[in-house]
C-alpha positions in Angstrom: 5.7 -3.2 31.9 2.7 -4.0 34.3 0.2 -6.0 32.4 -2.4 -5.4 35.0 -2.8 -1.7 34.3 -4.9 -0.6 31.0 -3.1 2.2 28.9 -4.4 3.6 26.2 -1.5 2.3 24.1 2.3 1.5 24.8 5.5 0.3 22.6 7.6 -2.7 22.5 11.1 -2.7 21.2 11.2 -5.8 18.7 15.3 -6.8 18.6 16.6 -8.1 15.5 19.7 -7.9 15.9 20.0 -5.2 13.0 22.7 -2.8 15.3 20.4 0.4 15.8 17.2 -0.4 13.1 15.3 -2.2 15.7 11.5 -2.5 14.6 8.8 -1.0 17.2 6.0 -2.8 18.3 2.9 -1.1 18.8 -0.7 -1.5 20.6 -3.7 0.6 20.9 -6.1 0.0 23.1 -9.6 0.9 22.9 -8.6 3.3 20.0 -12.4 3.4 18.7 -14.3 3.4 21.7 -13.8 7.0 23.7 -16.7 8.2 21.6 -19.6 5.5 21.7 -22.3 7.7 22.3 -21.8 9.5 19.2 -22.9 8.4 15.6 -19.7 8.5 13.4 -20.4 8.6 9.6 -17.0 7.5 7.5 -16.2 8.4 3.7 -15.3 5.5 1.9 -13.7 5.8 -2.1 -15.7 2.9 -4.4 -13.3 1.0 -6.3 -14.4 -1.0 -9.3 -12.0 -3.3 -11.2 -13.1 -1.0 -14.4 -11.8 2.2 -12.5 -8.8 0.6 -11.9 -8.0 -0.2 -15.4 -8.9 3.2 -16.4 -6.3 4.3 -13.4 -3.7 2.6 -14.7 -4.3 3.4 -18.0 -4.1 7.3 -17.1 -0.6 6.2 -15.4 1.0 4.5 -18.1 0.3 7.4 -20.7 1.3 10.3 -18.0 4.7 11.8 -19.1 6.9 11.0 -16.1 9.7 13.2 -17.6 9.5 15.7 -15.2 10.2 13.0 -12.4 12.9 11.4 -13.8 14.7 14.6 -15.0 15.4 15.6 -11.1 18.6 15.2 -9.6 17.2 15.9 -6.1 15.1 12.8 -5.1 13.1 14.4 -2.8 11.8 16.9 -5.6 11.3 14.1 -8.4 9.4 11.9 -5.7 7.1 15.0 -4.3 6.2 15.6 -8.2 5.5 11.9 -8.6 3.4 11.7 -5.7 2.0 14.8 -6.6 0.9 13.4 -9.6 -0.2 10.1 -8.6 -2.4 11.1 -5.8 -4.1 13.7 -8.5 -4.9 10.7 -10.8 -6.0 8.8 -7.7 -8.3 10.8 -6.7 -10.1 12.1 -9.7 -10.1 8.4 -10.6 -11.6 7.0 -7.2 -14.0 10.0 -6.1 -15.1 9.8 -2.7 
């Protein structure tokens, strides 16, 4: 790789020694900046240590039958995800 030259990002295999499940290295450059003369407003969710009690709460008492009764992993896990990001986000509003 020539060092001297600025890409916009590039990837470095990291050996491990793992046969074929090597781990992939990789750097961005200058990700942020192509757009500096613009304002850029960002959405941010407010977390407060009483909204996560009340999150978890919400988990604990959600009937995760309908997960668990799938023989197809994919399936239970979409539900479950499903489910968890519902709770999330009506928990954490934007």
């Amino acid at each position: 790789m020539d060092r001297g030259r600025i890409n916009s990002h590039y990837v470095l295999p990291i050996i491990n020694g793992l046969s074929d499940h090597e781990a992939q290295y990789l750097v961005l450059n200058d990700v942020f900046n192509h757009h500096k003369d613009k304002k850029q407003s960002f959405r941010t969710r407010t977390i407060p240590k009483e909204a996560i009690t009340e999150f978890q709460n919400i988990l604990v008492n959600e009937n995760w039958d309908e997960v668990l009764q799938h023989k197809d992993v994919n399936k239970g896990f979409n539900i479950f995800l499903s489910t968890f990001l519902h709770k999330f986000y009506t928990s954490f509003p934007m």
